[in-house]
C-alpha positions as CSV (number, residue, x, y, z in Angstrom):
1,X,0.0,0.0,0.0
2,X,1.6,3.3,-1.1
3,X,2.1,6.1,1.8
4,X,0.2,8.7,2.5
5,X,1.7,11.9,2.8
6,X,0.4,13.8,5.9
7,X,-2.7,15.7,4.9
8,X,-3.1,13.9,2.0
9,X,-6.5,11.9,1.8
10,X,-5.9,8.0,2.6
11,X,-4.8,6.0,-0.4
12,X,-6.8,3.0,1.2
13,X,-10.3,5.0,1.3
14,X,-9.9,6.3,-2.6
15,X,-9.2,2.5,-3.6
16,X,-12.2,1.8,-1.7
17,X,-14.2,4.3,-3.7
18,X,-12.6,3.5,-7.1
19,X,-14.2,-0.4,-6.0
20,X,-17.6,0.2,-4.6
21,X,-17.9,2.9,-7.8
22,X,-16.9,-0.5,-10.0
23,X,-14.8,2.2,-12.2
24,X,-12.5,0.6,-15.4
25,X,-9.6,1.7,-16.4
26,X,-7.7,1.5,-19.6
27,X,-3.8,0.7,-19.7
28,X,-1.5,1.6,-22.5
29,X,2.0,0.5,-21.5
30,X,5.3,1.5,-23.6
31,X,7.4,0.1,-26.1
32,X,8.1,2.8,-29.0
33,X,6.1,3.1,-31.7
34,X,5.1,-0.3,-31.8
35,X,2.9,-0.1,-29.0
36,X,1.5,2.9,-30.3
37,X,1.0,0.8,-33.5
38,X,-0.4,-2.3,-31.4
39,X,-2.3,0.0,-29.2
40,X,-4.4,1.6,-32.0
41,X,-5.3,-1.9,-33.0
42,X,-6.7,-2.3,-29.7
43,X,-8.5,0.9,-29.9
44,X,-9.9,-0.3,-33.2
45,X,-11.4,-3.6,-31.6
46,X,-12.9,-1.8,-28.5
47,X,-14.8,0.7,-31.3
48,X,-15.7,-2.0,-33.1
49,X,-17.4,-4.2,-29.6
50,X,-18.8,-0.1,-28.4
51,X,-16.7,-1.0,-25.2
52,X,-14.2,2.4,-25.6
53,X,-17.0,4.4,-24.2
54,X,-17.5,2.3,-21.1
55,X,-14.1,2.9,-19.7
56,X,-13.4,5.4,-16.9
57,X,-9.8,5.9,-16.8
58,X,-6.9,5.6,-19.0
59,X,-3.5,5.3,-17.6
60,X,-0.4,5.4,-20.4
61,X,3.6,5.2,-20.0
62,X,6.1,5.9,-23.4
63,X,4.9,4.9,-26.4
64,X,1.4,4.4,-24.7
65,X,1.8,7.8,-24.0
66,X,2.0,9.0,-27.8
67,X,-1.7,7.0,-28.7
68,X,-3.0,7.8,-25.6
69,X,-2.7,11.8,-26.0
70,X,-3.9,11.0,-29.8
71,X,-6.9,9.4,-28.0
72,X,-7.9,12.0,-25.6
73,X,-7.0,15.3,-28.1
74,X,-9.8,13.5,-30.5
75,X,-12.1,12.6,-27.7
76,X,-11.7,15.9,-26.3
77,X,-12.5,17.9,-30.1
78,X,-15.4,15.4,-31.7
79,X,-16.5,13.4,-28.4
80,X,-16.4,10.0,-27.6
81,X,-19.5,8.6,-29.6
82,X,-18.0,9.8,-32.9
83,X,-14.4,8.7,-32.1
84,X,-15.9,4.9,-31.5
85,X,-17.5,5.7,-34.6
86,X,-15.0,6.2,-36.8
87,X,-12.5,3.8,-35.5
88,X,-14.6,1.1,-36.1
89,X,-12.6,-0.7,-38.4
90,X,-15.7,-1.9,-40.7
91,X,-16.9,2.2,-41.1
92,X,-12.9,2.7,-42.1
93,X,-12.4,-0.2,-44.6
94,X,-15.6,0.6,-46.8
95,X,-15.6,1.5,-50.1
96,X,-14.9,4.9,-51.0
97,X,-15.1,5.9,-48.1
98,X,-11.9,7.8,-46.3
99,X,-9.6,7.4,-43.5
100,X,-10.3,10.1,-40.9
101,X,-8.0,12.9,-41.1
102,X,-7.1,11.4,-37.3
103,X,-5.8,8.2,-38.4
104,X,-4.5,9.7,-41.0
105,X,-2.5,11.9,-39.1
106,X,-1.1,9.3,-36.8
107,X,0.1,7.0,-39.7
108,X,1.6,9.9,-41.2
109,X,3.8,11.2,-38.1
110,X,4.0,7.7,-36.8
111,X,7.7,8.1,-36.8
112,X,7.9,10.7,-33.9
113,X,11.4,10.2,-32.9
114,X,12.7,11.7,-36.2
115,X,9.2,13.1,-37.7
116,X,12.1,15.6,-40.3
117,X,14.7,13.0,-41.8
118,X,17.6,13.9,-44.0
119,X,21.6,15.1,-42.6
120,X,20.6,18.5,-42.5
121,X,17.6,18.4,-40.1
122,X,17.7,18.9,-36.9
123,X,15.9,15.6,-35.3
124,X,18.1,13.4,-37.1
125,X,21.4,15.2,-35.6
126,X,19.3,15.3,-31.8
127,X,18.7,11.4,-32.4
128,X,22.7,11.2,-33.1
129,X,23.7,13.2,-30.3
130,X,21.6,11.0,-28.1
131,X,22.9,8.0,-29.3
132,X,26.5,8.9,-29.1
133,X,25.8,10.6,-25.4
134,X,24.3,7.4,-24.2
135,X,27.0,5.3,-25.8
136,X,29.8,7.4,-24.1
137,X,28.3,7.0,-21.0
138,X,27.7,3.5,-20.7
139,X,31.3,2.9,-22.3
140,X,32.7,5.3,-19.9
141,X,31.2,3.6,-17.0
142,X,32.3,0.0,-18.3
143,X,35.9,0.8,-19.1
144,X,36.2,2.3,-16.1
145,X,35.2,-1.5,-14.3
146,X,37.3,-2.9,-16.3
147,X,40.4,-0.9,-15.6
148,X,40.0,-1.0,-12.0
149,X,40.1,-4.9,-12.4
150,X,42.9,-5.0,-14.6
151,X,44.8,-2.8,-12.7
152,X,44.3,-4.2,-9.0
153,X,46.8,-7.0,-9.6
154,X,49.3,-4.4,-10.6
155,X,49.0,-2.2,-7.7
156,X,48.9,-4.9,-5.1
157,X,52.2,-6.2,-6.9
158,X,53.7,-2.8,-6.7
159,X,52.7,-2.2,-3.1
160,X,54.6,-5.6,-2.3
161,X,57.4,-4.8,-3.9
162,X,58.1,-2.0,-1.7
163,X,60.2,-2.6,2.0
164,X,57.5,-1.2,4.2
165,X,59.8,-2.4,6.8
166,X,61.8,0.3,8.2
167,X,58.6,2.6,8.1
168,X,55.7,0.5,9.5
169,X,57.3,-2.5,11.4
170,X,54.1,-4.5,11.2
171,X,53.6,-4.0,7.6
172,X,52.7,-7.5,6.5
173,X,49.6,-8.2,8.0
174,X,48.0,-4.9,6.6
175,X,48.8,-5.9,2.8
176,X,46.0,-8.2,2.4
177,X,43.5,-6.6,4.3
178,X,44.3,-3.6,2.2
179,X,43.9,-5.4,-1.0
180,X,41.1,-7.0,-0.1
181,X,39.0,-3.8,1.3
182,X,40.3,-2.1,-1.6
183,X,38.3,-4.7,-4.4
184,X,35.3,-4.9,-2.4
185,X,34.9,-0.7,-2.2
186,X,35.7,-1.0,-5.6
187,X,33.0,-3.4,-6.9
188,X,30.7,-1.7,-4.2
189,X,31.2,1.9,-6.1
190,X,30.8,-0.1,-9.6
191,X,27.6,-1.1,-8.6
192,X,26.7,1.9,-6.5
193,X,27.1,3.6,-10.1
194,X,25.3,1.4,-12.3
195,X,22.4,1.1,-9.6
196,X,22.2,5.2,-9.9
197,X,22.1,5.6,-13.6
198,X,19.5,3.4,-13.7
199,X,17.2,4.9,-11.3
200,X,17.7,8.5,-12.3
201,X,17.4,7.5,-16.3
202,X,13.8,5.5,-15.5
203,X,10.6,7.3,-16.1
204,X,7.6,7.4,-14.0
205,X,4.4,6.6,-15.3
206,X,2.3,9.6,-16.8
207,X,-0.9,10.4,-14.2
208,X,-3.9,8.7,-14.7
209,X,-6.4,11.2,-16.6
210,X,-9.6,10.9,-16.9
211,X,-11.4,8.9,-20.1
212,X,-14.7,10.6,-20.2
């Protein structure tokens, strides 16, 4: 059960509500533009069994995200009825009859990530600069884990090498224990790293928003 913050009403009573109100909600979960793609197919069906309108809630993450803001901007200009309307698949496959401009829209500008190709536009040299900043980074971190390995055995042979003697009389003893405390921070930072990346590079799930 997610926390309450003080003041905030109980999470537990608006579940309770969201039950005894027998409300339906509508996920669209991520993927690219694939699950947009899949998504509208699923759209389609609903239209086509008049089940879109009965749903109360739609709740959308990434690519969901992209169909599900196509969704609601239609639903929001021409109203639900004649969105299930015209996404019935039979109404859009009949002779002479045309896509709606909607549809239309959404196959056209399906490829969002770079909607303006060609070396001299501007989302196709974003799209590179996020490749190649991603790439550095994860290199950066993996080189990095990989040096430290390689270069342990080195240092610990270096350190060993040297007469500790006449400076710390009781040397020996504290060579190993170094070493050792030495890899563990080591892998602990590693994955300390990794572990952080990942959190602060995930996305939360957009709100839920209402569907009627």
């Amino acid at each position: 059960m997610p926390k309450t913050e003080p003041g905030a009403p109980d999470a537990r009573d608006a579940i309770t509500r969201a039950h005894a109100k027998q409300l339906v909600g509508l996920a669209f979960s991520g993927g690219g533009i694939r699950s947009a793609t899949f998504n509208l197919g699923v759209l389609q069906s609903l239209a086509r069994l008049n089940l879109l309108s009965k749903f109360d809630y739609l709740s959308t993450v990434s690519g969901g995200g992209y169909i599900g803001s196509w969704l609601m901007a239609w639903v929001n200009r021409k109203g639900m009825k004649d969105v299930e309307r015209n996404l019935t698949p039979a109404r859009v496959n009949q002779p002479g009859r045309k896509e709606p401009p909607e549809i239309h829209f959404l196959r056209r500008f399906s490829n969002y990530l770079t909607p303006k190709l060609g070396w001299l536009g501007a989302d196709t040299w974003t799209v590179i600069a996020i490749y190649l900043r991603n790439l550095i980074l994860n290199l950066t971190i993996l080189s990095t884990a990989f040096g430290v390995v390689l270069l342990l055995p080195r240092w610990f042979a270096l350190i060993s090498k040297v007469n500790w003697t006449p400076i710390f009389p009781d040397i020996e003893w504290l060579i190993p224990f170094t070493a050792v405390t030495a890899l563990v921070i080591s892998a602990y930072s590693i994955v300390s790293a990794m572990r952080y990346f990942a959190v602060s590079t995930g996305r939360e799930p957009d709100p839920i928003i209402p569907c009627k």
